[in-house]
TORKOL-4160 file (C-alpha; in steps of 0.2 Angstrom, whole numbers, padded with zeros to 4 digits, m for minus):
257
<pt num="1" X="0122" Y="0672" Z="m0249"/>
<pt num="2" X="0121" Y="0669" Z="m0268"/>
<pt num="3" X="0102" Y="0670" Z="m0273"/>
<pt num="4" X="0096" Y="0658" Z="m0286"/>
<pt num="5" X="0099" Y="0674" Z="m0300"/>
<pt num="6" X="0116" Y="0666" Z="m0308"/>
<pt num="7" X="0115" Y="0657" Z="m0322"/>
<pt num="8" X="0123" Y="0640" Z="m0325"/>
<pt num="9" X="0133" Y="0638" Z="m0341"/>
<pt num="10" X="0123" Y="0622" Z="m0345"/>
<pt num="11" X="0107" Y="0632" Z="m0344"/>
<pt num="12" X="0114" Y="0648" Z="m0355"/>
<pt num="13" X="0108" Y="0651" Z="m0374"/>
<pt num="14" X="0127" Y="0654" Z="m0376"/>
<pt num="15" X="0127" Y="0635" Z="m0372"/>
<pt num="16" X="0116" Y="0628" Z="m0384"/>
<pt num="17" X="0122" Y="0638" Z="m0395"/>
<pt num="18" X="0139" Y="0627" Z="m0395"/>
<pt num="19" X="0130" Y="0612" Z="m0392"/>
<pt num="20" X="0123" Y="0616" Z="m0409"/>
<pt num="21" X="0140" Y="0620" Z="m0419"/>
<pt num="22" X="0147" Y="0604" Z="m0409"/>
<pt num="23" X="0132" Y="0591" Z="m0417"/>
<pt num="24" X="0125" Y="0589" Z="m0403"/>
<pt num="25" X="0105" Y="0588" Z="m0403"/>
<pt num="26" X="0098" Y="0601" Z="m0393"/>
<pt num="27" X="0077" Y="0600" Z="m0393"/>
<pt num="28" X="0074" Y="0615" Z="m0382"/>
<pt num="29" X="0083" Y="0631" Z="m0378"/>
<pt num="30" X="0074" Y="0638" Z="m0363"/>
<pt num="31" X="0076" Y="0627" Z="m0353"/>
<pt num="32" X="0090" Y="0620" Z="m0364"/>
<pt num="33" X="0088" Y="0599" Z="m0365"/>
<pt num="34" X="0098" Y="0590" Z="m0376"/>
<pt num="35" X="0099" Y="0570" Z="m0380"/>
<pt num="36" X="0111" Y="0560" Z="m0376"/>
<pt num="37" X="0114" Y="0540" Z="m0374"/>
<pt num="38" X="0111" Y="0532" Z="m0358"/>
<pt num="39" X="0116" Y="0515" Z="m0359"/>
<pt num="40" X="0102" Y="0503" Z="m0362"/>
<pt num="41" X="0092" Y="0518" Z="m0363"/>
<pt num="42" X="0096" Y="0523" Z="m0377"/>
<pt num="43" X="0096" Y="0542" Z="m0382"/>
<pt num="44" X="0084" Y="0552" Z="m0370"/>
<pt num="45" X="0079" Y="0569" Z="m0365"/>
<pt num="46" X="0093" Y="0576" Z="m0354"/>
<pt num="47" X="0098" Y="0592" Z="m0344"/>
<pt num="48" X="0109" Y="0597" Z="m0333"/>
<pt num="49" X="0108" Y="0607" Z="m0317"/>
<pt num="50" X="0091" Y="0610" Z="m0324"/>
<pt num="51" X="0081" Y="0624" Z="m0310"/>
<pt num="52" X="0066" Y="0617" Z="m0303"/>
<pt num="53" X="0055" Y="0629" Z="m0311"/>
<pt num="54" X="0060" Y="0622" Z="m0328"/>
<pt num="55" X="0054" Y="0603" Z="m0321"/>
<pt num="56" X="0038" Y="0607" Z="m0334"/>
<pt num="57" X="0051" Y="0604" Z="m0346"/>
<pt num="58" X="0050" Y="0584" Z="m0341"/>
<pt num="59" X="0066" Y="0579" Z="m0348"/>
<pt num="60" X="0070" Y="0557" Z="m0345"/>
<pt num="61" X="0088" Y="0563" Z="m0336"/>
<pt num="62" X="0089" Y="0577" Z="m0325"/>
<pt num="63" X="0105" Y="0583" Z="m0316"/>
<pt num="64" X="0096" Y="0599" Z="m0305"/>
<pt num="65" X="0102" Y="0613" Z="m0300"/>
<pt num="66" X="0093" Y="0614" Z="m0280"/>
<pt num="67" X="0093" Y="0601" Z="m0266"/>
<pt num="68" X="0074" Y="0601" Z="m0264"/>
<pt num="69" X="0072" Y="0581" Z="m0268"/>
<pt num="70" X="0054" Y="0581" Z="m0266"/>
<pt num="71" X="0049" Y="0593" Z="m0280"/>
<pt num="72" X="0059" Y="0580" Z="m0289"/>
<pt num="73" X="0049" Y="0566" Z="m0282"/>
<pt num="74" X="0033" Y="0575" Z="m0283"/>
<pt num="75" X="0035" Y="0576" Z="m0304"/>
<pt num="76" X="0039" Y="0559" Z="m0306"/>
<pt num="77" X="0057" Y="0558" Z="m0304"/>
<pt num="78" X="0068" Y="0546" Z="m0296"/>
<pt num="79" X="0086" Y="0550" Z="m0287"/>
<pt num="80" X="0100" Y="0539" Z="m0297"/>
<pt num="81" X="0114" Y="0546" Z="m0291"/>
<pt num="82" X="0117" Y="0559" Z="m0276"/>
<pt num="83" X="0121" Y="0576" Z="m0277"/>
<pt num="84" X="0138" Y="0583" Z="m0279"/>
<pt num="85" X="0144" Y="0600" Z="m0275"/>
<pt num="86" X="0152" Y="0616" Z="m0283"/>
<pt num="87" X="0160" Y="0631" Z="m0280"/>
<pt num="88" X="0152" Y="0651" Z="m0283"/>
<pt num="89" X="0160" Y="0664" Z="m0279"/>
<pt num="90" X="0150" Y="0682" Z="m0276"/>
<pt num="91" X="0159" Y="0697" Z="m0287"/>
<pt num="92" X="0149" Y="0709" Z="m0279"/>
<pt num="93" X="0160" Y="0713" Z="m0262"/>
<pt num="94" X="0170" Y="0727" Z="m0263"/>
<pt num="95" X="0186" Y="0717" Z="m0257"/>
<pt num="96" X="0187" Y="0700" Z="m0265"/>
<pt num="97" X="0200" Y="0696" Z="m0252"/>
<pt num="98" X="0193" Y="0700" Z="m0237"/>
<pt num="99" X="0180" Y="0682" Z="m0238"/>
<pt num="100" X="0196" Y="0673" Z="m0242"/>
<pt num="101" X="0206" Y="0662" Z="m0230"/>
<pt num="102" X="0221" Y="0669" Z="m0223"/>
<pt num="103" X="0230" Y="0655" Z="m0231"/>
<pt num="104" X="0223" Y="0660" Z="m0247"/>
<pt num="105" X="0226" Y="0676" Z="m0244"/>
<pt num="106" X="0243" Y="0675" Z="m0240"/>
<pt num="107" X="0246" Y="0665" Z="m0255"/>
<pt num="108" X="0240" Y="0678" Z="m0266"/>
<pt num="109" X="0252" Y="0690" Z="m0259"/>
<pt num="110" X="0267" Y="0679" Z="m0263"/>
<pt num="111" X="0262" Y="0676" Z="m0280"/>
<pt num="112" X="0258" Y="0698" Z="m0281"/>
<pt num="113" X="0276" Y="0700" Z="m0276"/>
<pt num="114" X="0284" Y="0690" Z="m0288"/>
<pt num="115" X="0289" Y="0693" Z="m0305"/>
<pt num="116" X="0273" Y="0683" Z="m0314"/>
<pt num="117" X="0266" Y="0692" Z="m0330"/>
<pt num="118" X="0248" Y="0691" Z="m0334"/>
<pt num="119" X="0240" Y="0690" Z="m0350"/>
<pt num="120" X="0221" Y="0692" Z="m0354"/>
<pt num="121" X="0216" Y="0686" Z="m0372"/>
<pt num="122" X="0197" Y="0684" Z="m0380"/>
<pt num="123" X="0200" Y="0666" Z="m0387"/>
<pt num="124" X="0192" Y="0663" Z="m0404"/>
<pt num="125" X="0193" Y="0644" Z="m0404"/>
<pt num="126" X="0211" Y="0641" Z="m0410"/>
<pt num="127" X="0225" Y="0628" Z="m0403"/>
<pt num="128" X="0231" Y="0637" Z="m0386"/>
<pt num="129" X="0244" Y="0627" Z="m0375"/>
<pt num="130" X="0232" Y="0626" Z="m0361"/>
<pt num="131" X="0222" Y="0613" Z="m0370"/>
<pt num="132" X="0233" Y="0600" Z="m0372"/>
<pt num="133" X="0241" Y="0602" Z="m0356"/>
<pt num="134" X="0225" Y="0602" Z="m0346"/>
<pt num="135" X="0220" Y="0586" Z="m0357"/>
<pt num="136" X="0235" Y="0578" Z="m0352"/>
<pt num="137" X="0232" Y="0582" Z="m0334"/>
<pt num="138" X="0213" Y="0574" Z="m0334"/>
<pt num="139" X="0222" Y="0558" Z="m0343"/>
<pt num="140" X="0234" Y="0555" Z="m0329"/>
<pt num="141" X="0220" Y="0560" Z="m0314"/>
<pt num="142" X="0206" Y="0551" Z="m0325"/>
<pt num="143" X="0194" Y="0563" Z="m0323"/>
<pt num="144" X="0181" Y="0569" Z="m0336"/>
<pt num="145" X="0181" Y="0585" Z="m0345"/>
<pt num="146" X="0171" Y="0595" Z="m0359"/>
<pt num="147" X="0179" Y="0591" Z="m0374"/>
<pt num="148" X="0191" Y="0604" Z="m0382"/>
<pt num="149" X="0180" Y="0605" Z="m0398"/>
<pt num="150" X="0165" Y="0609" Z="m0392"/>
<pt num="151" X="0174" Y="0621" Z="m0381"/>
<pt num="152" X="0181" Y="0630" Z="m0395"/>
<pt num="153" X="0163" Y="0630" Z="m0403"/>
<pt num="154" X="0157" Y="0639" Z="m0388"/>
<pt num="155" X="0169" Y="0653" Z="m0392"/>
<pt num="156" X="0167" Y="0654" Z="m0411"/>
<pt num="157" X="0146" Y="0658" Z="m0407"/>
<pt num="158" X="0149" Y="0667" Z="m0393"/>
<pt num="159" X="0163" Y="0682" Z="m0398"/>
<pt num="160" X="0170" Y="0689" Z="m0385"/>
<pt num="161" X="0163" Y="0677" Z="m0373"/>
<pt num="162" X="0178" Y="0666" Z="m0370"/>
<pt num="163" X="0192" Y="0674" Z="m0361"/>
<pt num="164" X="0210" Y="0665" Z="m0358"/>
<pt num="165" X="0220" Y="0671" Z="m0344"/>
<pt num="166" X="0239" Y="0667" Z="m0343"/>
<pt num="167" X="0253" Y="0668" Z="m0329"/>
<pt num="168" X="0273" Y="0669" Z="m0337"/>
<pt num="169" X="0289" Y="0671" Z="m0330"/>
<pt num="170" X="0299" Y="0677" Z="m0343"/>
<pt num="171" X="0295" Y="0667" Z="m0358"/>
<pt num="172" X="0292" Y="0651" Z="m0349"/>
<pt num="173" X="0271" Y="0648" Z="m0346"/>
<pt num="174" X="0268" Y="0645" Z="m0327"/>
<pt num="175" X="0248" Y="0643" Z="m0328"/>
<pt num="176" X="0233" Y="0647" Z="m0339"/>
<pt num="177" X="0214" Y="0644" Z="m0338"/>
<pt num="178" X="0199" Y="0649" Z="m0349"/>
<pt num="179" X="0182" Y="0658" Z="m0341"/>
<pt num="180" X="0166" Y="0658" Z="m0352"/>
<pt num="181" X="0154" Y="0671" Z="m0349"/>
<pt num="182" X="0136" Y="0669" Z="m0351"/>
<pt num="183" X="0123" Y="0682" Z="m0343"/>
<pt num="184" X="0127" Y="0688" Z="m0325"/>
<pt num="185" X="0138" Y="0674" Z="m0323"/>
<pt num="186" X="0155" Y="0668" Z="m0328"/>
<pt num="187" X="0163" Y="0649" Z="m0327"/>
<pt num="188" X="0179" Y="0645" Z="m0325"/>
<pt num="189" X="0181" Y="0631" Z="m0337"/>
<pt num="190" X="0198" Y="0624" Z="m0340"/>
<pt num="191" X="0214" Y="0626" Z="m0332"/>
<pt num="192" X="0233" Y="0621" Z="m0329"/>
<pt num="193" X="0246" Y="0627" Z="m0319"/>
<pt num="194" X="0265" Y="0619" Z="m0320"/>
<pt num="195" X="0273" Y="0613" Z="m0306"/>
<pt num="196" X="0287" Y="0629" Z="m0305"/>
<pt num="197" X="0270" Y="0638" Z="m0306"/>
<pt num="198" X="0261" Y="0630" Z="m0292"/>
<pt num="199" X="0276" Y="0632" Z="m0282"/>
<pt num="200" X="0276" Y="0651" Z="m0286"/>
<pt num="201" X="0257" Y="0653" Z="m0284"/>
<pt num="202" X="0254" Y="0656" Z="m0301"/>
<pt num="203" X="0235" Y="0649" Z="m0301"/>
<pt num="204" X="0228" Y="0661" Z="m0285"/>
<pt num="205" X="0236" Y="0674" Z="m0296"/>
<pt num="206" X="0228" Y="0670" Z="m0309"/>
<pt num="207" X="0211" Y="0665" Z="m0303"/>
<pt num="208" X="0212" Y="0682" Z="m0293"/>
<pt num="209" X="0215" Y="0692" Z="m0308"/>
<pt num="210" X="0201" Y="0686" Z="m0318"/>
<pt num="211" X="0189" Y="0686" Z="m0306"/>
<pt num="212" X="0192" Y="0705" Z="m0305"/>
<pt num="213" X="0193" Y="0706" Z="m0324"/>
<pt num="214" X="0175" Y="0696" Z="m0325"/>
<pt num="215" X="0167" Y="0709" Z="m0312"/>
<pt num="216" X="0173" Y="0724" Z="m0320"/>
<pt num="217" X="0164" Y="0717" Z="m0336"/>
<pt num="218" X="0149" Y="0716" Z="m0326"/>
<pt num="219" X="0150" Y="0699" Z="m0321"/>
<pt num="220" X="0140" Y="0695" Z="m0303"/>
<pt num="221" X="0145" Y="0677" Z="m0301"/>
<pt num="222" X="0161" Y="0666" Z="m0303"/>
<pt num="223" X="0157" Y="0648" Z="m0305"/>
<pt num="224" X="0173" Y="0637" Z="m0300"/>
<pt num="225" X="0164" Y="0621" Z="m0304"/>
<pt num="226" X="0163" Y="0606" Z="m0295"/>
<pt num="227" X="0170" Y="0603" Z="m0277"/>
<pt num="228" X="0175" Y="0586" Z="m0274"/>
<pt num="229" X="0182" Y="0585" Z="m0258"/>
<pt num="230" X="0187" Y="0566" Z="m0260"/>
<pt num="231" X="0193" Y="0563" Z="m0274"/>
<pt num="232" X="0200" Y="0581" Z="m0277"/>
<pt num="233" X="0204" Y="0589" Z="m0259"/>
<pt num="234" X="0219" Y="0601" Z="m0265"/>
<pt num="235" X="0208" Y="0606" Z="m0279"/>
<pt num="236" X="0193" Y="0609" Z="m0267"/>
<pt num="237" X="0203" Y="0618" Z="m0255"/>
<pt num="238" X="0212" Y="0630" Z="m0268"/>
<pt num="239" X="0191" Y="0636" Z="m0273"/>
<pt num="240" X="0185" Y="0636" Z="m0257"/>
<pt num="241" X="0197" Y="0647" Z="m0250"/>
<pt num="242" X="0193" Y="0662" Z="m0260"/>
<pt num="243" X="0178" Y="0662" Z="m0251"/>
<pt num="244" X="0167" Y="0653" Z="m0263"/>
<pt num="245" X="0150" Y="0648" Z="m0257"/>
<pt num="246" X="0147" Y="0630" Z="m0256"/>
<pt num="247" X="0132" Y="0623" Z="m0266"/>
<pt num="248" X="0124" Y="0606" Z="m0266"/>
<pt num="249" X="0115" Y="0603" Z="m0280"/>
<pt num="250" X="0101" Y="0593" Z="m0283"/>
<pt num="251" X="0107" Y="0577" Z="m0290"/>
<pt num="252" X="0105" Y="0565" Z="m0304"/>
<pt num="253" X="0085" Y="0559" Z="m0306"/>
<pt num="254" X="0078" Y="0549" Z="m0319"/>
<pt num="255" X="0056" Y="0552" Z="m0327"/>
<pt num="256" X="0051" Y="0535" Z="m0322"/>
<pt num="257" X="0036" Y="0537" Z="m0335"/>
């Protein structure tokens, strides 16, 4: 089992950084709380899968990282929306495929034995193809994502730390996602696969082979992001199946003085 040792992107220097180059007003680094406007609110305090050990901080918004409701309770907090769920996978193990599904597994394979090419770039912030097509995908499924700029801000004060991973059949793209690194731990961010690609497995390809990258960079962790299993079951199925632990996390909770 995953300790509570990794890191969340949110909660990473290499985050506030960006938040900073983005224009976003960040009040505290450690833990990092920004503000933001909360309807008839106004602009508060906020942070996101903020530790429990960090409650001191006493942001008006807090979206924690542990399901332990009454520590949240206890400093004065009270639960506004419940908690979702994300995926983190352990780059310890020796074999990365031997927690997989056999599904998964089997998938992979089929993807190894095709002719896919894959391509590892540091990404410095500029216009990538990924981008627009993974912007175009969260229109038509109306979800909500971090927006490209800040993104690209992350990358350009964090060298080195923003990595894009890319699957190609000849010269025709199949799939690509972007991983951020931040301590210990690595998030994958954004990704796209095309249909010829996910019909060729191109993403488990590609998910495999940076998750491999990351740990021999000295990454423990790989967070996959949020599992939603209604809204999103293919999507929650394609992380769990590596093996990812399930975590719930601690929910949405407003200071109520």
């Amino acid at each position: 089992m995953l300790g509570m040792d990794h890191l969340p992107l949110q909660q990473s220097s290499a985050f506030a950084g960006a938040l900073r180059a983005f224009g976003s007003t960040v009040v505290s680094d450690n833990p990092v709380v920004l503000q933001r406007r909360f309807g008839p609110l106004g602009r508060v305090d906020f942070a996101s899968r903020l530790p429990i050990r960090d409650l001191a901080a006493r942001p008006r918004i807090v979206n924690g990282e542990e399901d332990a409701p009454t520590a949240y309770r206890t400093a004065g907090y009270r639960q506004i929306l419940t908690p979702a769920h994300v995926a983190l996978w352990d780059l310890t193990a020796e074999d990365l495929t031997r927690s997989m599904t056999g599904a998964w597994r089997n998938q992979l394979r089929k993807a190894q034995a095709s002719n896919l090419r894959i391509i590892e770039n540091v990404w410095t912030g500029g216009d990538h193809w990924l981008f627009s097509n993974a912007e175009a995908l969260a229109r038509a499924r109306r979800f909500k994502t971090y927006p490209t700029s800040l993104l690209a801000a992350f990358a350009q004060t964090n060298r080195g730390k923003a990595r894009l991973f890319e699957a190609w059949l000849g010269e025709t793209p199949f799939a690509a996602c972007l991983t951020l690194s931040h301590g210990p731990t690595a998030t994958y961010q954004t990704a796209w696969t095309s249909t010829e690609g996910r019909s060729a497995e191109a993403g488990r390809l590609l998910l495999h082979a940076a998750a491999l990258r990351l740990r021999r960079l000295g990454h423990q962790t790989f967070d996959l992001g949020l599992v939603e299993t209604d809204h999103a079951p293919g999507l929650a199925r394609f992380k769990l199946g590596t093996g990812a632990e399930l975590r719930r996390l601690g929910g949405t909770w407003l200071r109520l003085s």
